[in-house]
N, C-alpha and C positions, 0 to 999 in steps of 0.2 A: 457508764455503759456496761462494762463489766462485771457488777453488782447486779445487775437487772438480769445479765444475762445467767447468772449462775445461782441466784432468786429462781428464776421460772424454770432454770433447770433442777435446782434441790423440789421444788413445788412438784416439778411433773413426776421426779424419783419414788415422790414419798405418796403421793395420787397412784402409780402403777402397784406401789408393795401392797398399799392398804386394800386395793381389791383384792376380793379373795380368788375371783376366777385365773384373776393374773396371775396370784400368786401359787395356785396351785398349779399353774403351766409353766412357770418359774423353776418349781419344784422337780414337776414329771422333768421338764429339759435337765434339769440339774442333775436327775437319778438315771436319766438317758445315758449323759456324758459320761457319769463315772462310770455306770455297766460298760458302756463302748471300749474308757478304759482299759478298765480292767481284760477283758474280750482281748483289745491287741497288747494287752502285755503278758498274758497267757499263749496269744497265737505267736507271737515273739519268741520267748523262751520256748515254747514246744515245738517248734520247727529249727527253729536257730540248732538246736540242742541235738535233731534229729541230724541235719546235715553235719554239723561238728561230729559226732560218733560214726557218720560213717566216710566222711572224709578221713579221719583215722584210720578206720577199716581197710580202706583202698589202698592207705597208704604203707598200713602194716601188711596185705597181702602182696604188693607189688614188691616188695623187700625181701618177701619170705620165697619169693619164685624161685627156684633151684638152678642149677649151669642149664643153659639151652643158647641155640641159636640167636643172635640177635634181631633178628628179619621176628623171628616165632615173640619174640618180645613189644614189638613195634604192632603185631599185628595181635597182642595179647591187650594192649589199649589201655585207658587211667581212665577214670570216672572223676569228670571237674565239679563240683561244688558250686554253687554261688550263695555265697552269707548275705544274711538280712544285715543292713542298715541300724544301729540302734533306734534311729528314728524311724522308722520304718511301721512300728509297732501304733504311730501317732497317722497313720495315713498308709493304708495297704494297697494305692495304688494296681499296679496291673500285677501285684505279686500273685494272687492266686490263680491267674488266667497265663504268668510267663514260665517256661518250666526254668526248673531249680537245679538240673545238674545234666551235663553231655557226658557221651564217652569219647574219647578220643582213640583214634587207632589210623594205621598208615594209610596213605594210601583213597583217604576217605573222610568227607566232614560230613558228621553229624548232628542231625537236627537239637535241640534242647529239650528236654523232653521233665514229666513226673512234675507237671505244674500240681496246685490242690487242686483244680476244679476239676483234672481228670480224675480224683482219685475222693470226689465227693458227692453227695446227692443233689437232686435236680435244686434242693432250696438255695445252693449260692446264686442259682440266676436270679432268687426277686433281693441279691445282695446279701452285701454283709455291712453291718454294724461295725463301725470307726470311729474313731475322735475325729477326723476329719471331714467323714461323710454326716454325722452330725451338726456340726457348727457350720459345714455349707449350707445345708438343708434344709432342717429345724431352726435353727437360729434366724434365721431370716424370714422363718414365721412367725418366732415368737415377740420380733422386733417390726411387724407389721399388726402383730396384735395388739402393742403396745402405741404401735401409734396414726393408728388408721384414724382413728377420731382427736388426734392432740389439738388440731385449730379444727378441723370442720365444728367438732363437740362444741365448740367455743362459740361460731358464730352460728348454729344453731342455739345455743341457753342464750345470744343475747351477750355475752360477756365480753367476746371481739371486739366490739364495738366499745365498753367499758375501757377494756386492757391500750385500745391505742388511743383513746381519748385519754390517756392517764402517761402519756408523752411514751409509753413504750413501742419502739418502733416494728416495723415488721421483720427486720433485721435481727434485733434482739429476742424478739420473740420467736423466728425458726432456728436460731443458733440456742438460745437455752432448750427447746425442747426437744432437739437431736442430740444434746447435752446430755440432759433427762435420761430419755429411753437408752444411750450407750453405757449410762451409770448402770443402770438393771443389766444389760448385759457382759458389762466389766465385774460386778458381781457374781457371776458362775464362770467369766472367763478367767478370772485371776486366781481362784480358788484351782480350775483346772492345771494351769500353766504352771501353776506352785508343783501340782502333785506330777504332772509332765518330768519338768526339771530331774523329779528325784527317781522319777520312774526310769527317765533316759542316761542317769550318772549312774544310778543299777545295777542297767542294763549294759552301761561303758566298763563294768568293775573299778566302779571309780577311779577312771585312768581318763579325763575329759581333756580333747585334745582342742585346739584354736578352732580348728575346722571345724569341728562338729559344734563348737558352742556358738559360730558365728551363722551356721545352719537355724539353730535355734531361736536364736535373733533376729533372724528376719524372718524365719513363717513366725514366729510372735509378730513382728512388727507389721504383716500383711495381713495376718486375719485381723487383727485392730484397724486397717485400712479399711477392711471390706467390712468388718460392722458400722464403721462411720458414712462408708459409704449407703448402704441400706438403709442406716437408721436418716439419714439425710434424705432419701430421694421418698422415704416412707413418709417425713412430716411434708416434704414437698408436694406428694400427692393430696395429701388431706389439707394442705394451705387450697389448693385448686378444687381442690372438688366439692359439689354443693351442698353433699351430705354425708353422712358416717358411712351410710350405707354404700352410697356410690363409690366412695375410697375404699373401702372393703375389697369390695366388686374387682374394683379396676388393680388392685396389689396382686391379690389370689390370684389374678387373671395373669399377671406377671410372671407369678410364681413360677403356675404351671407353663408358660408357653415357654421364660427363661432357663430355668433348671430343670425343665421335664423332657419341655418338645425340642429345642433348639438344640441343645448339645448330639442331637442323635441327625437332627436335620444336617448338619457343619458336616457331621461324620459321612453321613451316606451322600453329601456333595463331593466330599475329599476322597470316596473311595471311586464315585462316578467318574471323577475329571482326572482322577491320576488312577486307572485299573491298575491291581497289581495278576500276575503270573497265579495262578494255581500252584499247588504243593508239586505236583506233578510235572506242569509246565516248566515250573524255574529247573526239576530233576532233569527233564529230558534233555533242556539247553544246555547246560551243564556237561551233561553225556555226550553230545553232538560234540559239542567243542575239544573233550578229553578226546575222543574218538580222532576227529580231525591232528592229532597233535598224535596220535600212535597210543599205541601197548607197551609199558615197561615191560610187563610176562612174558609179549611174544617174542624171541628173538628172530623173529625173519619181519619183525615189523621195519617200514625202510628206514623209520626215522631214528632209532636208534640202531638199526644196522648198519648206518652211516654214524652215526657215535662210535659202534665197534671198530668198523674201519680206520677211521680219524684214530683213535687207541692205538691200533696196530701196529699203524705206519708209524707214530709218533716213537712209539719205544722200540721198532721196528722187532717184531716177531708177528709169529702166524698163526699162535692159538694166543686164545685170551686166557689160559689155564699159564702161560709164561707171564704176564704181566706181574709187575712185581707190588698190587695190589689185588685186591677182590673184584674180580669186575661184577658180578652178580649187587655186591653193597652199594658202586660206583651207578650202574643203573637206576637200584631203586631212589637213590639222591638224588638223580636226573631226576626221574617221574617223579618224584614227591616236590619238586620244586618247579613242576611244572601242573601238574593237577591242582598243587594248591594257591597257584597265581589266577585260573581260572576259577577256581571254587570262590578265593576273595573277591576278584572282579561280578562277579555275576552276585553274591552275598552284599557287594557295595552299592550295587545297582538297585538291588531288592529294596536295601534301607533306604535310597533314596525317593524311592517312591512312595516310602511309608511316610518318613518325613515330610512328601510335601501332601500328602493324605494329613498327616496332623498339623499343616503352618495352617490350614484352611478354618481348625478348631481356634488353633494361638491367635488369627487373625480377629475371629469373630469375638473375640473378648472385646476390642472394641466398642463392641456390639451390648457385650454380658460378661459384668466384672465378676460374674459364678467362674464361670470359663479359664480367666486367667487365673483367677488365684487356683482354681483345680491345678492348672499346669507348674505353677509356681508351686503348691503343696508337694506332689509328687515330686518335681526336680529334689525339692531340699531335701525330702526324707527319703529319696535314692528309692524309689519305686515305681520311676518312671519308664517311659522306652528307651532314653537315650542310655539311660544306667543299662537295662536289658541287651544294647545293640554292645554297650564296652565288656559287657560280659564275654560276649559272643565273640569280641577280637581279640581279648585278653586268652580266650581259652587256645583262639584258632594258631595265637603266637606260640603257645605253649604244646599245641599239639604237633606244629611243623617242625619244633626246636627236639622232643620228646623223638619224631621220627629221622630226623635227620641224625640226630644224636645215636641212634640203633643203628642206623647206615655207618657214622665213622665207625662206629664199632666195629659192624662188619667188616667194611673196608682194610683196616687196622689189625685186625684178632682172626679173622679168618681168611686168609691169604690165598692165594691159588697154589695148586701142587705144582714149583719149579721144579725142572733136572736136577737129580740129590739134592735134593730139600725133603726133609722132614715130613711129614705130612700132619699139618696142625688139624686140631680136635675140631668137631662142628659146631662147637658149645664152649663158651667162655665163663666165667665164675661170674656168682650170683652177687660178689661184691661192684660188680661192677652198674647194678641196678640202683645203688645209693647214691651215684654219681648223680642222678635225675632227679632236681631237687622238686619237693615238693607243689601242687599248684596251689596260691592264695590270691584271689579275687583283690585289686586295690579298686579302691572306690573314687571315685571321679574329686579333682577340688573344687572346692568351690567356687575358685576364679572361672574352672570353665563352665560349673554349671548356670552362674548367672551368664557368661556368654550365651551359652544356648538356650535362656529362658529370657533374652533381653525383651524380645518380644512381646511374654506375657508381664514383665515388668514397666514396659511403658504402658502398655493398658492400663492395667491396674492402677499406673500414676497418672493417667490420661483423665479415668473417671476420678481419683482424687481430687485433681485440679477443676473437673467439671460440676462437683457436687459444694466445691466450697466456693466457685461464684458464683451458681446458684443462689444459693444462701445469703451471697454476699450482696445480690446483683439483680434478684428477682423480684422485689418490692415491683417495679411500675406494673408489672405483670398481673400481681396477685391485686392491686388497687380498682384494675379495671373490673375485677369479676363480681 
């Protein structure tokens, strides 16, 4: 059995090369893949490259700031970074729609901002050119041209009927010729994954760590899923259908309605059933609620006029100029530790609703193994939302640690003027700005990102399982027809 099977799949291999139409859409795909290539490992390096020299930048000028107040520090801000993914370059996910670096400063979170597509022409909306948007897209064309006609062609010539009168069964015959057609595509896949490899250890400065290579490993191991998967339900169309032409018909028909129309339908469901807040909306809530909670700046606000008081009594004196810290630093570390419990609360809130705006896409992979492995490509190569939203916490830790850190200082280094005391400077030494170490983006492991893509990984093993007893299992089906 196994003989037969891989007979009619070397047969169907060497049937697809020798056409020439094949073979020159073989070819155009092949010189797709490598442009796309090439494309993100130039858009890699010349952004990567961009944020590294000015994350320097930021961090050589925050260094060089001279003696000043600390409060004038805290409100003078860092500019965070987010680094590209080495993998990153193999699938650009929402990278050029999320922006690429915040400022941080007291008192205040803000938005992400200096995505590409702000800073590009109208052409990125009909896309850009990937190694990932490729092999979802194309490939799946070129793996439906190859086998739109693999058995209908057969029992049109009359041959079907030869092949299983010659004891080959129908078994053997759709497992060699999904066989077949995935040979043709393991042909431009493997040549890619080779030049991948070296493009991504590169791109690593040849420093390749467990993580990343195990990232590798599996979007290798998923897109070989999902051409098996295709290339399987392509000969299974054309085992049913009456004619080349009507297999044709009814793939294309697929195509479009799976990878064109459906993923934008899932989307505009998930954004209908979970609305989010407007830019504006989630600002004002935000506003409301600091509002609700007082003014660090005013001091006749009640709720820290009652902090004052509580001070007073505690160390028992009558001005706040006697305490034997800064109460002005003391303040702002209230209000910063209260502005930015509601700024994260309401920022948590947000992401949740984005998240269940995208389980409605994860879902429908179910539905469309395009879908999951899209969510699955993006997790691995870290260009997904979920990397986008740890950016965004990563930064917001950094920005409260950054301002709380100006407050001890204040608190500390600029004292109140006691009875005979001295009276200290308003401005502390600029060595004291090295103290604030650097911001560096860590990137998610992998343990959690297959957590959060468990989802689209049982999909994707769902149809697995559903395309190989197909195959296995669909004989009585195809006998009747």
């Amino acid at each position: 059995m196994p003989n037969r099977i891989s007979t009619i799949a070397k047969q169907t291999f060497k049937t697809a090369l020798n056409n020439r139409a094949t073979l020159a859409l073989t070819l155009l795909l092949g010189l797709s893949l490598g442009l796309a290539t090439y494309v993100g490992w130039q858009n890699f390096k010349t952004q990567n490259n961009q944020r590294l020299h000015y994350k320097e930048l930021v961090r050589a000028q925050w260094l060089a700031k001279p003696d000043k107040h600390p409060h004038r520090m805290a409100h003078y801000g860092y500019l965070a970074f987010r680094e590209k993914h080495e993998l990153s370059f193999f699938d650009f996910g929402i990278e050029s729609f999320a922006g690429v670096s915040i400022f941080l400063e007291a008192h205040k979170q803000n938005t992400v901002n200096f995505s590409e597509a702000g800073f590009s022409n109208g052409m990125l909306r009909f896309g850009e050119i990937s190694v990932a948007m490729v092999l979802q897209l194309l490939v799946p064309l070129l793996i439906f041209f190859l086998g739109y006609n693999s058995i209908s062609a057969e029992r049109e010539s009359g041959t079907l009927k030869i092949l299983l009168c010659q004891n080959v069964s129908w078994k053997q015959l759709l497992w060699g010729k999904t066989l077949g057609i995935i040979g043709v595509c393991l042909s431009i896949f493997i040549p890619l994954m080779l030049l991948t490899i070296l493009l991504w250890a590169s791109l690593s400065h040849w420093q390749i760590s467990g993580d990343a290579s195990l990232r590798l490993m599996i979007l290798i191991f998923s897109y070989a899923i999902y051409f098996f998967i295709v290339s399987a339900i392509t000969v299974l169309v054309s085992a049913f259908a009456r004619s080349s032409k009507s297999a044709l018909t009814t793939l294309l028909a697929c195509w479009i309605f799976f990878m064109v129309i459906m993923p934008r339908i899932t989307q505009a469901i998930g954004v209908k059933i979970y609305p989010s807040p407007s830019k504006i909306a989630f600002a004002d809530a935000i506003a409301a609620d600091i509002h609700k909670q007082g003014d660090s700046h005013n001091p006749d606000d009640p709720h820290y006029a009652a902090i004052k008081d509580s001070l007073l009594k505690t160390y028992g004196v009558t001005d706040v100029k006697k305490l034997p810290f800064n109460y002005g630093g003391y303040i702002m570390a209230e209000g910063e530790k209260i502005t930015s419990k509601i700024y994260s609360n309401h920022q948590r809130e947000l992401n949740k609703i984005f998240e269940k705006q995208n389980s409605i896409t994860a879902v429908a992979g179910f539905m469309n193994p395009y879908l999951s492995l899209k969510h699955i490509s993006m997790a691995i190569t870290a260009s997904d939302f979920d990397t986008f939203v740890d950016f965004q916490n990563q930064a917001e830790a950094y920005r409260y640690q950054l301002a709380q850190k100006m407050n001890k200082l204040q608190i500390d280094k600029i004292s109140n003027i006691a009875p005979g005391e001295k009276e200290k400077p308003l401005a502390i030494s600029k060595a004291n700005w090295a103290e604030q170490p650097d911001f560096n983006y860590r990137f998610g492991k992998l343990s959690s990102v297959i957590t959060n893509e468990l989802l689209a990984l049982s999909a994707l093993t769902c149809w697995l399982l559903a395309t190989v007893m197909l195959l296995q299992y669909t004989t009585r089906w195809i006998k009747t027809i």
